[in-house]
N, C-alpha and C positions, 0 to 999 in steps of 0.2 A: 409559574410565579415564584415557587420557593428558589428552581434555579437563580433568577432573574435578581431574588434580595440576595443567593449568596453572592453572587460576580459585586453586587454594588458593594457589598461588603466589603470584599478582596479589595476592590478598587480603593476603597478609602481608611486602607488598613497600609496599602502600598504606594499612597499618593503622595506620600514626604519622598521617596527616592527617587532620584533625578535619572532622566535618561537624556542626555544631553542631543550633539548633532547626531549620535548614531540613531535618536528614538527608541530605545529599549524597552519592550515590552516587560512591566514590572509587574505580574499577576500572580504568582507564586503555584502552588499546585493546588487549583481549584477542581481539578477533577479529583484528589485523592479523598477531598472536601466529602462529597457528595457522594463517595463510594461508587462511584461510576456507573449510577441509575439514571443515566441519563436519555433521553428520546431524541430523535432527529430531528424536532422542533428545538429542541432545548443545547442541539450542538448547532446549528443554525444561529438562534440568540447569542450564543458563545463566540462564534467565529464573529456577529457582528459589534457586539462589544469589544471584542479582541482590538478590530478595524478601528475603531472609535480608540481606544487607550493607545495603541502605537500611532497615533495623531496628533496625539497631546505631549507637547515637548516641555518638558522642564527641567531647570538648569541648575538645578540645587541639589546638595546633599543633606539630609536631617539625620540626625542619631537616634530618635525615636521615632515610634508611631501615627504620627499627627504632626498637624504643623498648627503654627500660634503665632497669632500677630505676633507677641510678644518677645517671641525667641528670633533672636538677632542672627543674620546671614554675615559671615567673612567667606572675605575674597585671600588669596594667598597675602597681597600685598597691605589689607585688614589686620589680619593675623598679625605680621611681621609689627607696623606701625603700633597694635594694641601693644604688644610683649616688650616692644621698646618706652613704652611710656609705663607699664605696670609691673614691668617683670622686678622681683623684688631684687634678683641679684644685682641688675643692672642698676636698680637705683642706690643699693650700698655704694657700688660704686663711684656712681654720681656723690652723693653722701662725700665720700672719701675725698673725692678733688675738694669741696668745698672744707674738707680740713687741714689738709694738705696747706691751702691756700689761707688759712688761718695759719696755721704755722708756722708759715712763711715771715707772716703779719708780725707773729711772736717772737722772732730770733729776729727781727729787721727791728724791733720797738727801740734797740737799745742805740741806734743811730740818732734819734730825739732826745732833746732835751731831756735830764731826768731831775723832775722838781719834787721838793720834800720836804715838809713843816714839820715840827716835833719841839720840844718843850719840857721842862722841868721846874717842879714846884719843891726847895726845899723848905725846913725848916730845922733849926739848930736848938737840939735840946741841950748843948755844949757847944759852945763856939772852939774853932779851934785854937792851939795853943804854937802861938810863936817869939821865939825868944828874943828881944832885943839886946843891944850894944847896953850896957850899962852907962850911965853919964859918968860915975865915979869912974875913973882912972885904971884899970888894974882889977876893976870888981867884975866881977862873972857875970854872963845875960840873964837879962831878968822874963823870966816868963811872963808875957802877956798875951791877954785872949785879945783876937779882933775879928771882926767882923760883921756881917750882919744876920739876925736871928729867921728873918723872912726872905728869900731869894726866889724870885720867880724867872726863867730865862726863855722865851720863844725863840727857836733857832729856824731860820727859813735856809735853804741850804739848796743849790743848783750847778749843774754839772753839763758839761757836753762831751760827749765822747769824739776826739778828734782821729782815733787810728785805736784799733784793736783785732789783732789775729784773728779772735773767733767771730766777731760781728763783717771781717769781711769777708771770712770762710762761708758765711751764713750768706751772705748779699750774692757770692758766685754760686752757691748751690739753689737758689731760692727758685729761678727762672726753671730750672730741668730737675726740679723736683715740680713745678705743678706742669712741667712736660710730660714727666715720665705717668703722675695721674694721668694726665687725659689720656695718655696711651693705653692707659689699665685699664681706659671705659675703653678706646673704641677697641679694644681687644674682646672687652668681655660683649659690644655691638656686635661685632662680625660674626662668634659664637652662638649665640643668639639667633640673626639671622638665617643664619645656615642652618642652625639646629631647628629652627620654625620651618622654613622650608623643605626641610626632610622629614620633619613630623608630617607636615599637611601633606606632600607625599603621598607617604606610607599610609595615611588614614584614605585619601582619594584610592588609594591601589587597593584596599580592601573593599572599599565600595564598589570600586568598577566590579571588581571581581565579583562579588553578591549580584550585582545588574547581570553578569556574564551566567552565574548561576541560577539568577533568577527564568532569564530566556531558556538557560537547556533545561530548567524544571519544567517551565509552561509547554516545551516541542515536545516533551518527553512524555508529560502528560496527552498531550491531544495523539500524538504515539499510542499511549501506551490503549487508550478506547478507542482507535482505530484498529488496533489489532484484537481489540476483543470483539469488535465486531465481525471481524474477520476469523476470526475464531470459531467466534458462533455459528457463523455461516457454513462453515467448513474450507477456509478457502487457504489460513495457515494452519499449521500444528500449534499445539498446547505449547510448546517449547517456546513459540516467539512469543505469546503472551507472558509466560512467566518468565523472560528475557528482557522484556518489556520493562516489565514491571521491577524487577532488580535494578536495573538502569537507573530506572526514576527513586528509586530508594537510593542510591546509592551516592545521586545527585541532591537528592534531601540532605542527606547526611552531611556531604561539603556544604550544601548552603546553611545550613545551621551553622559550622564551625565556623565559616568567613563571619557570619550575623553574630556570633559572641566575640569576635575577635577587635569589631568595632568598638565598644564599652573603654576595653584598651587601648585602643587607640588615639579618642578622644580625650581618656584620661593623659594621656603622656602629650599630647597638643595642649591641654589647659595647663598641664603644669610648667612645659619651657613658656609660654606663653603669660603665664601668670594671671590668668582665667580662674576666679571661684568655682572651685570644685564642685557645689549646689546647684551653681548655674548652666545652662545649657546653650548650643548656639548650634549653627548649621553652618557646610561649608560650601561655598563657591567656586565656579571657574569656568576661564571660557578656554573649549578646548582648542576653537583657530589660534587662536595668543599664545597659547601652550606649544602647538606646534612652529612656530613660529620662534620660540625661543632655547629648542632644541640643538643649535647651532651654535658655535662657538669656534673662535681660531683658533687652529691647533698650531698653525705655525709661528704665532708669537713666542716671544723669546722669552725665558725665563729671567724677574729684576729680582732680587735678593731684597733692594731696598722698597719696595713695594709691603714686604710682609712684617706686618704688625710686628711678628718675636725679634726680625732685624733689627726693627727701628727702638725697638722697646734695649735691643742689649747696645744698640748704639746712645742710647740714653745713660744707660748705666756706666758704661765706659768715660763717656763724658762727666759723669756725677766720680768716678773715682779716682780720672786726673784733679779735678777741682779739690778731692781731699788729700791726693799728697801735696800738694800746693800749697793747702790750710795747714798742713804739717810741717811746710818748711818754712810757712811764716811764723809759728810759735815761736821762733827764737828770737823775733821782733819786741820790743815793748810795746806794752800799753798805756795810750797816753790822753790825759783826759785835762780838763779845766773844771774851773770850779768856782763858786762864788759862796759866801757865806754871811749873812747878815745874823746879828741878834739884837734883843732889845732886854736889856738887863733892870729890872724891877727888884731895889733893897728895898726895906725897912725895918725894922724890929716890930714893929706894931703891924698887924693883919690889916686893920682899919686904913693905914696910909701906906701901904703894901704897893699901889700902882697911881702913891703920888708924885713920882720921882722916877724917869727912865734915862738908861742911859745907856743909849745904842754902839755900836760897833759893828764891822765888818771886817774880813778877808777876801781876796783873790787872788787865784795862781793857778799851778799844772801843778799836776801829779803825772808818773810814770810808773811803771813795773817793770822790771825785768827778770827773769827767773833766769838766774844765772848756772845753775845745776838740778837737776831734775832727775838724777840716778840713771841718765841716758835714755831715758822714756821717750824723746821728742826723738830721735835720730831711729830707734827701732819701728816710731810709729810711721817713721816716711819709708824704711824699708819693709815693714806690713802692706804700707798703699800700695806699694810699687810691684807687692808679688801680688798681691788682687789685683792690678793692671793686666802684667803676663796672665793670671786665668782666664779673665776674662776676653783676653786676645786668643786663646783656644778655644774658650767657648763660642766664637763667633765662626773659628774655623769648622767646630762641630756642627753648629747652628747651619751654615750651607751646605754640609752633606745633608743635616735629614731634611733640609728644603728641598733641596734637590732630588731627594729620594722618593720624597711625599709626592714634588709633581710630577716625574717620573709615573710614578704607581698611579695617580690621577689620570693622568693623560694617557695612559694604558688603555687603563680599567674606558674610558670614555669611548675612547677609540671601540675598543671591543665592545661595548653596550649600544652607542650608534651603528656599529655591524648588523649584532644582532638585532636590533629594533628592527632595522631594513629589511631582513629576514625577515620577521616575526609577523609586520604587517602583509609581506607577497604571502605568507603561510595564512593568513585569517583569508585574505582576499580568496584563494585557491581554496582552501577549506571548506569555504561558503559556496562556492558555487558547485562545489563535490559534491555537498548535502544538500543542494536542491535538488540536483540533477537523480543521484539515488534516492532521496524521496520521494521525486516522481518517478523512477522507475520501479519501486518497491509498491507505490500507491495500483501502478498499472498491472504489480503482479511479474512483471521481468526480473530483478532480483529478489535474493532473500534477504530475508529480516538481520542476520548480520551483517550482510553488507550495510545496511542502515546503521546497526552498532558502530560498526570500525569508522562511517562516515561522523557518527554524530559524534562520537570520541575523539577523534580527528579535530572537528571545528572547535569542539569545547578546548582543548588543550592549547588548539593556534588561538584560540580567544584571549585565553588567560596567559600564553606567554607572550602576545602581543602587550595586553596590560602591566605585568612584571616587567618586562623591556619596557615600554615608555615609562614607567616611576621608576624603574633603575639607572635608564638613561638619564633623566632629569634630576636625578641624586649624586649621578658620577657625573654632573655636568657642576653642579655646588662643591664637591669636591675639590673638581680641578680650578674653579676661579677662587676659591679659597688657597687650595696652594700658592694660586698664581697672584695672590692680593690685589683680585679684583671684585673681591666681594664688599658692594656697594653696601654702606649704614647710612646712605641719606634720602630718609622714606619721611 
């Protein structure tokens, strides 16, 4: 019975980790549990519970101990949709277009009418003084004051701008300035997604790995009390027992360092993803869909104008023709209309201050022209014009490291789907090696290191079958990143 509560233990200390279509026995080392007083009734129990848990598939991965309604399961494509809608970087960005687009608004305002009231109240503590013609003949101007002591003027005053330099320097940049924003998201989009899909990854390949270690703990265990029984009996040497038993230490020891390794790895998925760090979540996947998307054309051709930094410096290029342009129109005037009403309020008394108005208006054009400027305007088109020339280099630069980038991509893939194909005929062979020396070690035909070198053998084609498939599926994001085929519409 005590054996019987520890395995249910095990079992639901182990039940958050997924063993997918392979069914991965997830029991951990319950025999080092129990210090290995175990009876042949109670390894009988073992092997039938064993049967019972490698029966039970599940398809999930948890970061802790337990599972909880509460804590929410993502799928790759989860993930990806969550960090695009929360990721804070992504939304500065987003942020950004929407100011961009305001400012737009703000250097376009001045194409509108610009309307304007304003007003003056004076009053005359001294009227002014103007000298009249004298009536006498010959006799000098006689100073006199005139005017009025209370002056009130409302001026209403409107304007249209018909032509100005800088307002239409502003109208041709306005379009590829909130171009070149929306490039700055789906730039910082593709980053993002790529960087989620490599996290999730990296976090899956650790856990497979824990599952891969968790199996050679649990063989190594039922191992390591078959050879003590065998021991006892006299049927091996001392030596395979405490061979035995280093094995299974030694496989502890990596499962514990893969089991701490996941902490970090979660942390670095909730932060591209923009996940509360408090919070917790589990990850998903279905591995046929996985394999299934391991493929990719290698013989498609490399587009330059596919990749986000192309389109982002073809952006720029276009915003710095448009300002030597705005530079060779400053030497244009600026020409505006205008209209101008007032309503004129005398009296000398406060009291009948706005018993008497007496309106006026104007209309006409106004111009400017700035006829000398210390040659500012002609240095500033030959400033545009050498920012043209670098950035015609840097677009030359910009295709070699593309070039270079999918180069290294489409290597790296090529040689990662090699290896993978290796990697899985090496688990496949490795497994059927360590059955076959298991049963013939159980029968007493080989020895106990042939058992070693076989179960070292499967474990290594285990784990680098799982490092090949998440390095394959990493060098596969890579190369459709180079190739600007990394999809942002999730």
């Amino acid at each position: 019975m005590d054996v019987l509560v520890r395995l249910l233990h095990t079992r639901k200390n182990f039940s958050s980790s997924a063993v997918c279509d392979e069914k991965r026995v997830i029991i951990g080392n319950c025999l080092s549990i129990i210090n290995f007083k175990i009876t042949k009734d109670s390894i009988r129990l073992f092997l039938f519970l064993t049967a019972i848990l490698i029966n039970l598939p599940i398809c999930s991965y948890s970061q802790n101990n337990f599972q909880s309604d509460s804590v929410k399961t993502f799928t790759l494509e989860q993930c990806i949709n969550y960090a695009l809608q929360n990721q804070p970087f992504l939304n500065q960005s987003i942020i950004n277009q929407s100011i961009v687009k305001t400012s737009n608004a703000i250097n376009l305002s001045g194409w509108l009418p610009q309307l304007s009231l304003s007003g003056s109240l004076v009053h005359f503590y001294q009227l002014p003084t103007t000298l009249v013609a004298n009536p006498v003949s010959g006799g000098p101007p006689i100073a006199a004051r005139e005017g009025t002591i209370n002056t009130f003027i409302p001026e209403f005053y409107a304007s249209q701008t018909i032509f100005d330099p800088q307002l239409l320097s502003a109208a041709l940049k306005a379009p590829l300035n909130t171009k070149q924003a929306e490039q700055i998201t789906d730039s910082t989009k593709i980053f993002i997604v790529s960087a989620v899909s490599k996290s999730f990854y990296n976090l899956l390949m650790t856990l497979d790995q824990i599952n891969v270690l968790k199996e050679d703990t649990a063989r190594l265990g039922r191992t390591v009390e078959d050879t003590r029984e065998q021991y006892i009996e006299g049927i091996v040497d001392e030596t395979d027992y405490e061979q035995a038993v280093i094995t299974l230490n030694n496989s502890d020891a990596q499962l514990k360092q893969q089991t701490e390794n996941v902490v970090p790895a979660y942390a670095a998925l909730k932060q591209i993803m923009g996940y509360s760090p408090e919070k917790q979540f589990n990850v998903a996947f279905d591995t046929t869909q996985m394999d299934q998307e391991i493929n990719i054309d290698t013989t498609k051709q490399l587009e330059y104008e596919k990749r986000i930094e192309y389109q982002e410096l073809q952006t720029a290029k276009k915003l710095q023709s448009r300002q030597t342009l705005s530079n060779e129109l400053a030497f244009l005037p600026s020409v505006s209309a205008f209209y101008t009403y007032y309503d004129e309020y005398e009296n000398n008394a406060y009291s009948n201050l706005f018993k008497n108005v007496y309106p006026y208006s104007t209309i006409g054009l106004s111009f400017n022209l700035p006829i000398f400027t210390g040659f500012s305007r002609i240095e500033s088109i030959h400033e545009s014009a050498l920012e043209e020339d670098v950035l015609d280099l840097s677009e030359i630069s910009l295709k070699s490291q593309i070039y270079t980038e999918y180069s290294s991509a489409l290597a790296n893939y090529k040689s990662s789907l090699f290896t993978w194909r290796l990697q899985k005929d090496n688990q496949v062979r490795a497994k059927k090696v360590f059955d076959v020396v298991l049963l013939q070690y159980e029968q007493g035909i080989v020895a106990y290191l042939n058992l070693i070198v076989a179960e070292s053998n499967l474990i290594t084609a285990e784990i680098g079958y799982v490092n090949a498939l998440y390095q394959l599926l990493s060098s596969k994001i890579d190369l459709q990143k180079a190739m600007g085929d990394v999809s942002i519409n999730y």
